[in-house]
C-alpha positions as CSV (number, residue, x, y, z in Angstrom):
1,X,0.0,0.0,0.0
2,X,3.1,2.5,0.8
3,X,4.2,2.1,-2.6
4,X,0.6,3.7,-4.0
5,X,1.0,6.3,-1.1
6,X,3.9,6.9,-2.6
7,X,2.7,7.5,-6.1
8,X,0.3,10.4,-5.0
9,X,2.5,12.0,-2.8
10,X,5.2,12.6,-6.1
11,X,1.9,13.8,-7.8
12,X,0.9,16.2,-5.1
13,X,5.1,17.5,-5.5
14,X,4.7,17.7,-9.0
15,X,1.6,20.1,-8.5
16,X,3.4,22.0,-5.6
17,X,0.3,23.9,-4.4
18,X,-2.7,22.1,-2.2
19,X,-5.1,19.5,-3.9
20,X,-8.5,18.3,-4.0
21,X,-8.1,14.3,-4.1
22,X,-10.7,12.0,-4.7
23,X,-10.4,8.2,-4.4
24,X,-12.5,5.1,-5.2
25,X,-12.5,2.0,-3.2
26,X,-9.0,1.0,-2.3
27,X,-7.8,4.1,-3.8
28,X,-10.1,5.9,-1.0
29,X,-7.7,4.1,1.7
30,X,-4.6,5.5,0.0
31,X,-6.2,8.8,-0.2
32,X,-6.9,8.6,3.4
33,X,-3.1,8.0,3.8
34,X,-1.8,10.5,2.0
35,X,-4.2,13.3,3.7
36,X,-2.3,12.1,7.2
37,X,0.9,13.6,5.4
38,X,-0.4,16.5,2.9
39,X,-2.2,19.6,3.4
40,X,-5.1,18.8,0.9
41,X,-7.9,21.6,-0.1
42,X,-10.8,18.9,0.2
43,X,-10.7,14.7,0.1
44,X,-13.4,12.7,-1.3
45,X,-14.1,9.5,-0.9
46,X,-16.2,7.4,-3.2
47,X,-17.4,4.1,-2.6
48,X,-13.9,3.7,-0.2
49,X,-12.7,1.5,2.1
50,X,-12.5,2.7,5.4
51,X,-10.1,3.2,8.2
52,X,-8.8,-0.4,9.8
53,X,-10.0,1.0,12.9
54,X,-14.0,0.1,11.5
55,X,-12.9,-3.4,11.6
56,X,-12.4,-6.1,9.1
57,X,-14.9,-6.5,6.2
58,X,-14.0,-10.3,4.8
59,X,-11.8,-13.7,5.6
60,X,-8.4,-13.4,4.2
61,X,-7.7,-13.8,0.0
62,X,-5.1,-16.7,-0.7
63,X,-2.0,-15.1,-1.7
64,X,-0.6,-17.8,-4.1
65,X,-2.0,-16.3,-6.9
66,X,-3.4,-12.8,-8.0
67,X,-6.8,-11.8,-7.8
68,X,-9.6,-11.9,-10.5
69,X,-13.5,-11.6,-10.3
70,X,-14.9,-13.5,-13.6
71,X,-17.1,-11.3,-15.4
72,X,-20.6,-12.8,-13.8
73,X,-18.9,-11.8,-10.1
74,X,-17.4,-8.4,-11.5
75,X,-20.8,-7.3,-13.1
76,X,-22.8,-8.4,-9.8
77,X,-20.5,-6.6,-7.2
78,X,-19.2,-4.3,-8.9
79,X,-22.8,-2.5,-11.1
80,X,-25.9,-1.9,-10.5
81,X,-27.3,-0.3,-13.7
82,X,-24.3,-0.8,-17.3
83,X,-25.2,-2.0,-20.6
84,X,-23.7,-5.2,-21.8
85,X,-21.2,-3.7,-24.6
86,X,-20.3,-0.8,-21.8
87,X,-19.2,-3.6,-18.7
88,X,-17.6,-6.1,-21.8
89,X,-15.3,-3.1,-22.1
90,X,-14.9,-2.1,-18.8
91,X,-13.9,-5.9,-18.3
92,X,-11.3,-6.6,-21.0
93,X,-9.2,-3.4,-19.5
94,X,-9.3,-4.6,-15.8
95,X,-5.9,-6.7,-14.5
96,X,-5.5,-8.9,-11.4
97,X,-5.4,-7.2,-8.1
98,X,-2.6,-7.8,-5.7
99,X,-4.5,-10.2,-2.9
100,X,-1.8,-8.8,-0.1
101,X,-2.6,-5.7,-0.6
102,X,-6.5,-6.6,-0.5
103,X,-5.9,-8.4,2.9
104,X,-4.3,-4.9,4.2
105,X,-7.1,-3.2,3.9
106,X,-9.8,-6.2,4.0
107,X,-8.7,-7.6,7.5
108,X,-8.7,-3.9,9.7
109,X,-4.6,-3.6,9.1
110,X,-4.5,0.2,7.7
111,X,-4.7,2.5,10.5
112,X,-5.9,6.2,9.9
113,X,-4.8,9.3,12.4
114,X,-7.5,11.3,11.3
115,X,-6.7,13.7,13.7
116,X,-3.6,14.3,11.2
117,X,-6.0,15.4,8.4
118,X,-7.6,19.2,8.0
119,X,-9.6,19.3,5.2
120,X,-13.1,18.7,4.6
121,X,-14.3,15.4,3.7
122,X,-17.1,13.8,1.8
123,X,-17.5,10.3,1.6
124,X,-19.8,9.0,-0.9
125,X,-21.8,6.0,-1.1
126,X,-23.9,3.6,-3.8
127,X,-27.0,2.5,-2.6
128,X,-26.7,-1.1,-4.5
129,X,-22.7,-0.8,-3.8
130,X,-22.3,-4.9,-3.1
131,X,-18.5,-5.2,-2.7
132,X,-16.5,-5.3,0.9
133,X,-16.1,-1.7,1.9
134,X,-17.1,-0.7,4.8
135,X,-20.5,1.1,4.6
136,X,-20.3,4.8,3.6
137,X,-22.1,5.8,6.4
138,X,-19.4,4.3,9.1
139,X,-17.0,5.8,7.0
140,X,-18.9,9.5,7.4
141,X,-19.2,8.3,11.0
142,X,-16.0,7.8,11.9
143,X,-14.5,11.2,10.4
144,X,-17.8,13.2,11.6
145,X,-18.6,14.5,8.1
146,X,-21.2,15.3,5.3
147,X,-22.2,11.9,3.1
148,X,-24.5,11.5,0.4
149,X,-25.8,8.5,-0.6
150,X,-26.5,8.0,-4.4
151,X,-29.3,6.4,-5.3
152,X,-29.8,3.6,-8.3
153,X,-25.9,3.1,-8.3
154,X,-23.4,0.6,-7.9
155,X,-19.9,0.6,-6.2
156,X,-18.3,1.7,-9.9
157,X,-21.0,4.7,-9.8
158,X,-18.7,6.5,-11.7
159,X,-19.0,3.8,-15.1
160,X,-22.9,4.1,-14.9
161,X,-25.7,6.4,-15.9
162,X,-25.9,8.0,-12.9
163,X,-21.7,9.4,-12.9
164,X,-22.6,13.0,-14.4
165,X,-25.5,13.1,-11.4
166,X,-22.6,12.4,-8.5
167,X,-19.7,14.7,-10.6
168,X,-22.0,17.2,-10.3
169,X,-22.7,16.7,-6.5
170,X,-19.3,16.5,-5.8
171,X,-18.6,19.6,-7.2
172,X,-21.7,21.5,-5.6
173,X,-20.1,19.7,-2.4
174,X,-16.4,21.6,-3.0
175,X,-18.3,24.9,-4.0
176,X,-20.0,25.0,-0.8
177,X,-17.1,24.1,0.9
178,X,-13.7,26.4,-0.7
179,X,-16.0,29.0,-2.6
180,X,-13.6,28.9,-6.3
181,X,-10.6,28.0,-4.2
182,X,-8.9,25.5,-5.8
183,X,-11.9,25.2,-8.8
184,X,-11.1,28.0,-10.6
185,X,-10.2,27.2,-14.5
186,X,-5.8,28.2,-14.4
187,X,-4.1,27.0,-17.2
188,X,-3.0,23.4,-16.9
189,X,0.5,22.0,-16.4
190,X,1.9,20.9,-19.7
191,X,3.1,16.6,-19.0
């Protein structure tokens, strides 16, 4: 998991001024990490695991081999509402997961100081989200902040029909909370 902490932490460098992060799932646990470290203009989490301190959410994954849901598992955890040709596509891009690094934050081992991070916080949640997070509401518990709960969605909310809907939430959320700090249109770093 350090080594993805790691990752967004160049990133954040590389930007050199404050951020807004947003992470999905088990990228909303390396979020959470990196907003210990980093002074962040707003974090949102989406669908995300929670802190190890909410408790393990499943049994250990064997770690002899990588992990793979087969398209029947993927399409049932994973959506609520995608067309066929949309979720083929989605599923002929997706590669193994690293079961250690599932276990980390399946079985309660990633600790959060949120007493470490400043900004505000939204955490997001799928009504019909079937995987192993922890629920978004223990999530908005646990860091006593606004959640919103979206409605006729899945845990990859984003992929579905209902992903313009929660964007623009999100971004009524980070109005509401830094006025055009951080939102306003500046020109873009060249890569």
């Amino acid at each position: 998991m350090e080594n993805y902490v790691q990752d967004v932490l160049q990133v954040l460098r590389w930007i050199a001024r404050p951020a807004i992060l947003l992470g999905h799932s088990m990228g909303g646990i390396i979020a959470q990490l990196v907003a210990e470290r980093v002074e962040l203009r707003a974090l949102v989490l989406v669908a995300s695991v929670g802190p190890g301190q909410l408790g393990p959410t499943r049994q250990a994954l064997p770690t002899d081999k990588p992990f793979m849901l087969t398209p029947q598992e993927a399409r049932s955890t994973w959506f609520h509402n995608i067309e066929d040709e949309e979720f083929e596509l989605f599923y002929s891009r997706l590669v193994p997961e690293s079961p250690s690094a599932m276990n980390d934050y399946s079985l309660g081992k990633i600790h959060v100081q949120k007493h470490r991070i400043s900004c505000p916080i939204l955490v997001v949640g799928a009504e019909h989200d079937r995987t192993v997070v922890h629920p978004f509401q223990r999530v908005g518990d646990f860091y006593g902040c606004q959640r919103l709960l979206v409605p006729d969605a899945g845990h990859d909310m984003m992929l579905e029909p209902v992903a313009l809907d929660v964007a623009i939430a999100i971004n009524r959320w980070l109005l509401e909370m830094l006025g055009d700090q951080g939102l306003s249109a500046e020109r873009a770093r060249e890569i």
